[in-house]
N, C-alpha and C positions, 0 to 999 in steps of 0.2 A: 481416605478422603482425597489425598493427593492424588490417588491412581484412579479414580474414579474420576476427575474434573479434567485431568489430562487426556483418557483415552474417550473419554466419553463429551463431558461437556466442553473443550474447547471448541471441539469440530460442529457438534449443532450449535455453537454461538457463531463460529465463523460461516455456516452452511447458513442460517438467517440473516446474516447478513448478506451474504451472497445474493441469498434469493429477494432480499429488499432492493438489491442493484439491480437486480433485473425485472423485479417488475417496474423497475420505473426506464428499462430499456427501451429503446424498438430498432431495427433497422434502420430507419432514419441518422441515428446518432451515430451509424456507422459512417453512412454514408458520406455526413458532415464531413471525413476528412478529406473526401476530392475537394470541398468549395475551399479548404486550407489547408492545401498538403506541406507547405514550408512550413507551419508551422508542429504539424504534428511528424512532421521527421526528425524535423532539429530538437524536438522532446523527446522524440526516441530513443535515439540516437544519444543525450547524455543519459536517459536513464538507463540503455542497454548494454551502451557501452563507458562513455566517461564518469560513470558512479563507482560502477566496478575498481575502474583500476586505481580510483583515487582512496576508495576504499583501502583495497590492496596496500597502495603508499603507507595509509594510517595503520594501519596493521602492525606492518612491518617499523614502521617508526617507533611505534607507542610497545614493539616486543611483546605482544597479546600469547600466553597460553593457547597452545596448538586450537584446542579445542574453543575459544572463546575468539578466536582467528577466526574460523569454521564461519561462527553465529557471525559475528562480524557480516563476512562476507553475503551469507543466507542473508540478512538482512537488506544488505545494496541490492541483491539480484530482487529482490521482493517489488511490487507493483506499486505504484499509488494508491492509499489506503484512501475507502471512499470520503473519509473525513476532507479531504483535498477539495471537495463541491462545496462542504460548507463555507471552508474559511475562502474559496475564490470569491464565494456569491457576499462574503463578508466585508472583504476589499476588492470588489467591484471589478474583478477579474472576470473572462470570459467562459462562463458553467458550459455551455455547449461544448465548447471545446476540452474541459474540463470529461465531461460526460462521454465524448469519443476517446479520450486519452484513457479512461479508463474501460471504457469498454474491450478497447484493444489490449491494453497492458494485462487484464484478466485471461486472454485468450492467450500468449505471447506468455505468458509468466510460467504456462504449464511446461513448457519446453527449455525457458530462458534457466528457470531457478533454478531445475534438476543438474542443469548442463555447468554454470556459474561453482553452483554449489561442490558438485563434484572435483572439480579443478580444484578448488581450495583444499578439498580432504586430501586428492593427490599431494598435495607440494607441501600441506602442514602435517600431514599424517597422525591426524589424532587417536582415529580409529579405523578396525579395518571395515565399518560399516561404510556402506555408499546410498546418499540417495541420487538415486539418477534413473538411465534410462534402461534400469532391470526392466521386465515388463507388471509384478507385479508395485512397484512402489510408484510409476507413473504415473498408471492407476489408481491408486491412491491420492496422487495429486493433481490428479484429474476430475477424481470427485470431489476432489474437497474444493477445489475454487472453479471449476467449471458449470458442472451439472446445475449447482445450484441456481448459478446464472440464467442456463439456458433454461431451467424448468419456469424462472420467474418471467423473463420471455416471452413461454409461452402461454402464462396464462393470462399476461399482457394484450397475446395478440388473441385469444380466444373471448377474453371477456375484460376485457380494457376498460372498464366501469366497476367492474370486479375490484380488480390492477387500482384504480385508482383511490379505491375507500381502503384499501389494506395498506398503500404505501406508507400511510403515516402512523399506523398501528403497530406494522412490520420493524418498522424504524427505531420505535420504541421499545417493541421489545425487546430488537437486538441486543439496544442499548444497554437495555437494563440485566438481559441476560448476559451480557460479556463483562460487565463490572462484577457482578456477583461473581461470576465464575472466574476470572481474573485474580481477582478480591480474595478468593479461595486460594487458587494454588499459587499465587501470593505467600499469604499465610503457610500455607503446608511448606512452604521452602523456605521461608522468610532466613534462617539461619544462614542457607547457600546465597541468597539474595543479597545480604547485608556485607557476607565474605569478600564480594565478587565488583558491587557498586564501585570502591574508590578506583578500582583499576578501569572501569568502563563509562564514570558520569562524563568525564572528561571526553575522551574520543568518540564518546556516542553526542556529545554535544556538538565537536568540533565538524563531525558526520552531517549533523543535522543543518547546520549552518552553510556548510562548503554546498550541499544537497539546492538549500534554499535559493545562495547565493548562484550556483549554477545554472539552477532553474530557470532562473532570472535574466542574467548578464550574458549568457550566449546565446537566447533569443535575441537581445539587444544589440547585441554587436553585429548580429546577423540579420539586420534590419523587420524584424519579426513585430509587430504592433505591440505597445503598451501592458492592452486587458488579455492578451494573448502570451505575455510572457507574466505577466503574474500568474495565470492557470498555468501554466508549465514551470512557474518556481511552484508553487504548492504541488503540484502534482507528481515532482520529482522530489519535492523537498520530505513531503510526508510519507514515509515507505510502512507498508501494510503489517506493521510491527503483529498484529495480530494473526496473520498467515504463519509469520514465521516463527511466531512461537508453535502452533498447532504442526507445523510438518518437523520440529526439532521436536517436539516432545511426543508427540502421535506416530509420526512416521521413521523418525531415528530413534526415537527413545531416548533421548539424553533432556533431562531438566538444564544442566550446565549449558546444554547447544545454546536456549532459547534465552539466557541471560541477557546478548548484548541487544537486545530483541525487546525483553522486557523493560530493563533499562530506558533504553530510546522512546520508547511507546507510554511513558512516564513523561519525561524532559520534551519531547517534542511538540504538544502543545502549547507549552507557555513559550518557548523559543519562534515558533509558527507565528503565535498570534503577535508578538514585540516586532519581526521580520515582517509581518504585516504590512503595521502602521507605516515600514518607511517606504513601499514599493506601492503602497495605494494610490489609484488611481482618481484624485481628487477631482477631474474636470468629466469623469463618467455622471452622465446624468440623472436624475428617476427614471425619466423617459425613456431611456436608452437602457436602463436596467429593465423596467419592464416587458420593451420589445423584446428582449432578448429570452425571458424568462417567459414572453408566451410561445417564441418558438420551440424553444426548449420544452415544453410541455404539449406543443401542437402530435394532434395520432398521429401514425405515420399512412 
């Protein structure tokens, strides 16, 4: 059962998911980042590079097992998980921008995570496995967070009426297909799970906070607007805990890789939504939520 939900079912939960982000894509949301390129650099820019090395820091403090260093690490280089649109449009953060950051973080992630990830197996040496830039495991995580994207895309732009009665269908199945399956190879490892939790609740929480609090406080210092650094605190804060179980357990083959992974993708919503309430933007209007959400929805 376990090897069946690993090799098989996490990838078409994460591949419907994928392709639910993209049909709700277009170019347009690309484009959004010329009219705020401060803002979506200074996002970047900590999730590319100031996650990482903070990660790193916790790491190396907290004395992590070679191998759960590794997950660690996979983890920081991982994208913003689209969960990051709900809770900005929750606390009245900016979704558009929210929507470019991860459009781009999807494309970026196929290059960034291999590259991130790799360095970590260097210096920790758990195994002499490598995901990286072989050509055949690229590819593999090329299709697994790419393709899917650009197929929803395209069928976006071919039948965009189509695109639009599925997105909320799409969404829920995902849903419900990644809890089941989650839920499963859960269960199937629960024993490795329970072994592994007290050494990671902690630094995978301390991750998730420092992530938030980042997100947040160097837009701000860097004179970055309000509704625009709370989507870049969620956006960095929430990391795609789901990718990186599927490339540690599909692509490395290790259940243990994908622990601090699993972990975080637990704790990270009730800590998200508490980090919410303090950074909500109380003087965001209806009005102004509206506008925003029908650009955000305008064709491209």
């Amino acid at each position: 059962m376990g090897s069946a939900l690993t090799t098989i079912g996490l990838p078409v939960a994460l591949g419907i998911i994928m392709l639910g982000l993209g049909l709700s894509l277009t170019p347009r949301d690309f484009a959004r980042v010329a009219k705020q390129p401060k803002a979506v650099i200074v996002a970047l820019l900590c999730q590319l590079v100031l996650l990482p090395a903070i990660c790193f820091g916790l790491v190396l403090l907290f004395q992590l097992p070679p191998v759960l260093a590794v997950g660690m690490m996979m983890l920081a280089a991982s994208p913003g998980g689209t969960t990051a649109n709900l809770y900005s449009h929750l606390f009245r953060g900016d979704i558009a921008l929210n929507i470019s950051l991860t459009a781009l973080n999807s494309v970026i992630a196929v290059v960034t995570l291999p590259i991130i990830t790799n360095l970590a197996i260097a210096y920790f040496d758990p195994f002499d496995g490598e995901l990286g830039m072989q050509w055949a495991k690229t590819v593999e995580v090329f299709a697994i967070v790419l393709l899917p994207v650009a197929l929803g895309m395209l069928v976006r732009r071919v039948w965009p009426q189509f695109a639009d009665r599925m997105d909320k269908p799409v969404r829920i199945v995902s849903v419900i297909v990644l809890i089941v399956v989650i839920a499963g190879a859960v269960a199937s490892n629960w024993a490795l799970l329970v072994e592994n939790v007290a050494s990671l609740a902690l630094i995978t929480v301390l991750f998730c906070l420092i992530s938030l609090g980042v997100g947040y406080l160097v837009p701000r210092l860097l004179k970055v607007g309000k509704r625009q650094a709370i989507a870049s605190s969620f956006e960095i804060g929430i990391h795609n805990a789901t990718l990186a179980i599927v490339i540690a357990q599909t692509v490395m083959g290790s259940v243990e890789l994908s622990l601090p992974a699993a972990v975080y993708g637990v704790l990270m919503f009730f800590i998200a939504f508490g980090f919410g309430f303090l950074i909500r933007d109380r003087r965001a209007t209806a009005s102004e939520m509206r506008q925003e959400d029908a650009a955000t929805a305008a064709p491209s």
